[in-house]
C-alpha positions in Angstrom: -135.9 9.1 -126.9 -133.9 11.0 -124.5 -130.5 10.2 -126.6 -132.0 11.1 -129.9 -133.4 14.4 -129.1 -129.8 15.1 -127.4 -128.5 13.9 -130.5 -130.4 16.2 -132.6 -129.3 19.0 -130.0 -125.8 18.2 -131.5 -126.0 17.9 -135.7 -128.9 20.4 -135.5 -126.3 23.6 -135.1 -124.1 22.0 -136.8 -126.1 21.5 -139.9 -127.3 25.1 -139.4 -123.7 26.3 -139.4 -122.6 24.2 -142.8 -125.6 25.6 -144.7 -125.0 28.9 -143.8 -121.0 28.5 -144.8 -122.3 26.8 -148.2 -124.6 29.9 -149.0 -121.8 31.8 -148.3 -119.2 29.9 -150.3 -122.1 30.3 -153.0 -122.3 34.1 -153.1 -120.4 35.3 -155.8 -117.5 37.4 -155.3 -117.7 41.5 -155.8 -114.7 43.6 -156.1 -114.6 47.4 -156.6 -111.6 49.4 -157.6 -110.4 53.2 -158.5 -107.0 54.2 -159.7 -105.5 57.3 -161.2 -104.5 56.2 -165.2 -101.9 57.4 -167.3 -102.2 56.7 -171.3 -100.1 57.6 -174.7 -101.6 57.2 -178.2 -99.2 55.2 -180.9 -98.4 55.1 -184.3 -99.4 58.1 -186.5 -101.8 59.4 -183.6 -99.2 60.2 -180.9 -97.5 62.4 -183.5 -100.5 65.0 -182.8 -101.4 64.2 -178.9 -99.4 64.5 -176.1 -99.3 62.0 -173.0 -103.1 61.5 -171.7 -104.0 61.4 -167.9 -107.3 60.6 -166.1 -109.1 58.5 -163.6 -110.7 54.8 -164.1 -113.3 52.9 -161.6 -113.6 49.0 -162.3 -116.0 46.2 -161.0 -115.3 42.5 -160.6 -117.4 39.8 -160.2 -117.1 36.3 -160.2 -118.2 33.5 -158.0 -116.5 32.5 -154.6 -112.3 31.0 -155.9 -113.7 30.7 -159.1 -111.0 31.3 -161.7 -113.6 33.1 -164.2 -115.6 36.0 -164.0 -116.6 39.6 -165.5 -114.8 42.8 -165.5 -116.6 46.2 -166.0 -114.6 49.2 -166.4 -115.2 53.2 -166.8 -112.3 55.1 -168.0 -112.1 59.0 -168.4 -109.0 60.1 -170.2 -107.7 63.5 -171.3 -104.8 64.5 -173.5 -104.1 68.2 -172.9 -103.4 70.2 -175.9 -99.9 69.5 -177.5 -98.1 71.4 -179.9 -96.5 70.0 -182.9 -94.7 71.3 -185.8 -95.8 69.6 -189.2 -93.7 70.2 -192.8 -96.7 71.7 -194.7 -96.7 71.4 -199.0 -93.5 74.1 -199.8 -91.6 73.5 -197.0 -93.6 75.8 -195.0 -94.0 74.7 -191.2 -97.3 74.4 -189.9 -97.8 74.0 -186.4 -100.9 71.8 -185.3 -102.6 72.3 -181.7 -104.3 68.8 -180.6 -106.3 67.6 -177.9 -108.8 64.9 -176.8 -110.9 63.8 -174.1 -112.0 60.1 -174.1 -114.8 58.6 -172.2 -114.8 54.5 -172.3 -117.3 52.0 -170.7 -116.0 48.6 -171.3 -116.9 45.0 -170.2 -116.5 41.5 -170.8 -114.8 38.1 -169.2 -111.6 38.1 -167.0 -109.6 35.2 -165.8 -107.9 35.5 -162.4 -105.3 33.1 -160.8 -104.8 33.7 -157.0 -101.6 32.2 -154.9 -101.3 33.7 -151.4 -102.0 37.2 -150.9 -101.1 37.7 -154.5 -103.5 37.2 -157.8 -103.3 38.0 -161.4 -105.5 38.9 -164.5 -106.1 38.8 -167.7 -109.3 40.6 -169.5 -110.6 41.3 -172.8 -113.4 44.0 -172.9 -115.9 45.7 -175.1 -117.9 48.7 -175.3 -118.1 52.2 -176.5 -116.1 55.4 -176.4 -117.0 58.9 -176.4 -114.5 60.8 -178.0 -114.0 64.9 -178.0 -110.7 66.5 -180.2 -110.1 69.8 -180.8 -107.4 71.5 -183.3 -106.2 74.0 -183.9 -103.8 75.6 -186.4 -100.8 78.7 -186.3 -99.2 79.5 -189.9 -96.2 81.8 -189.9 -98.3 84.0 -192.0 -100.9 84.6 -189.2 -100.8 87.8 -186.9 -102.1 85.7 -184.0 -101.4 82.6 -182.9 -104.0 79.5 -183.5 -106.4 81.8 -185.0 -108.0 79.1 -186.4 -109.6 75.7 -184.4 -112.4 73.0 -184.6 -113.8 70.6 -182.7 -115.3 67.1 -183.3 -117.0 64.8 -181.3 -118.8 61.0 -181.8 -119.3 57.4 -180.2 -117.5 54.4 -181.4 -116.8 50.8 -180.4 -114.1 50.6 -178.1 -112.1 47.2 -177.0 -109.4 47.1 -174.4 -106.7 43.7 -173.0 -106.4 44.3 -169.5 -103.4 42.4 -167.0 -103.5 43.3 -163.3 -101.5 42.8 -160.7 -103.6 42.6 -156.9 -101.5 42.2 -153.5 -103.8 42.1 -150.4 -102.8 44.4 -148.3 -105.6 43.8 -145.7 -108.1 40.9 -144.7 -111.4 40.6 -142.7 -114.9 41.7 -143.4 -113.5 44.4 -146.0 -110.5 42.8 -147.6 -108.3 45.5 -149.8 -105.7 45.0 -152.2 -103.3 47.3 -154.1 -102.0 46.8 -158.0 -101.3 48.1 -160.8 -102.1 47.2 -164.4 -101.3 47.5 -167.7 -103.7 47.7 -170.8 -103.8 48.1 -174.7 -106.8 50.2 -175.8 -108.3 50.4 -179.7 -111.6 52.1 -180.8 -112.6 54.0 -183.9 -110.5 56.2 -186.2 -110.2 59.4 -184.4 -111.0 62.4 -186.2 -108.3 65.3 -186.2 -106.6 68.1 -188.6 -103.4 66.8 -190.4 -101.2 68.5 -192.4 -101.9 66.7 -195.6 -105.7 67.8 -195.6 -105.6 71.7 -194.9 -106.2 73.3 -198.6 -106.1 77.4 -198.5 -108.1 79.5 -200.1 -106.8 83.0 -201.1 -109.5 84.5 -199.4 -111.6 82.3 -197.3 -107.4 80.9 -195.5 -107.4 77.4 -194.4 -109.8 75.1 -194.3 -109.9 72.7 -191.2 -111.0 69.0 -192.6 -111.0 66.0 -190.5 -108.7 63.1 -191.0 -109.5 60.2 -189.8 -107.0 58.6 -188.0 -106.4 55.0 -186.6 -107.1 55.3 -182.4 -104.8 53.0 -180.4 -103.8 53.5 -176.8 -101.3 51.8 -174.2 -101.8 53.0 -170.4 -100.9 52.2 -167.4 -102.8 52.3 -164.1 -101.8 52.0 -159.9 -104.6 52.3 -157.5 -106.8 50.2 -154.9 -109.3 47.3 -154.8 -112.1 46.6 -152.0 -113.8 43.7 -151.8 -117.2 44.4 -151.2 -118.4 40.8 -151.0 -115.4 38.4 -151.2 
């Protein structure tokens, strides 16, 4: 009797402490990041908006070394007001004022391969954007310059392929890594004044009609992760 309960005085703990480190292995794995973002529009649209800069905050779960998981992502961007000079019907230049602000809140799987203090990612998310441009418009016939503007505003469905880069930088309770990532970003035609839809009236001048236009983005990101549960 004496040699079993001694015995269970031994595998007791020790079954204790291998439950506890299977819940933990269990838990699934949550990762919170923030990083300043830098974005240009392509094809037709980055003929009217200048280079775009914001701010992005990302969550990652996924269980404990599992491969796959989710990634949920908030993105604010803004392209300050650019300049650009159009050739209007006649020859006549027409100078179009264009800006945007773009809100996105994205999610959907990611796959993430870890070696060392190193890991990559891949991740394909979906969601909406809320979109904000403004125009505005200077002919050389005007006494003032961009007497004229608009604004238009709307939701869309948004998509974004995300690849990240991670190197942990610290370990313990509160692990951090830093990385940087690159990402492709569609959504919506955008709405914005173009130079082939600005008729003129004699009296009433010109008349500011949205275009839409096909949205895609490329940007490029460098900031910090913290795992909050890893």
């Amino acid at each position: 009797m004496r040699t079993v309960s001694r015995n269970l005085r031994l595998i007791l703990p020790a079954l204790i402490a291998l439950a506890a480190a299977t819940a933990r292995a269990q838990q699934p794995a949550v990762r919170l990041g923030a990083a300043p973002l830098y974005a240009d529009a392509t094809g037709d649209l980055g003929l009217y908006l200048g280079p775009g800069y914001g701010a992005a905050a990302e969550l990652h779960w996924r269980q404990s070394r599992g491969a796959v998981g989710l990634r949920f992502d908030f993105a604010y961007r803004r392209f300050a007001p650019a300049t650009r000079a159009r050739p209007w019907p006649g020859a006549i230049p027409l100078y179009i004022q264009t800006g945007a602000h773009i809100l996105t809140v994205l999610g959907g799987p990611e796959v993430t391969l870890e070696r060392g203090r190193s890991s990559v990612s891949l991740a394909a998310a979906l969601g909406v954007a809320s979109r904000v441009t403004s125009s505005a418009l200077d002919l050389p016939t005007d006494s003032a310059r961009f007497f004229r503007g608009t604004t238009f505003s709307g939701l869309a469905p948004a998509g974004e392929a995300i690849a990240e880069a991670l190197w942990r930088v610290a370990s313990g309770n509160t692990p951090m890594w830093v990385g940087v990532s690159v990402g492709v970003l569609t959504m919506g035609d955008l709405d914005l004044v173009r130079e082939e839809n600005v008729p003129f009236g004699v009296i009433s001048g010109a008349y500011l009609n949205p275009t839409p236009t096909p949205a895609t983005f490329i940007g490029a990101r460098a900031g910090v992760v913290i795992g909050l549960r890893d």
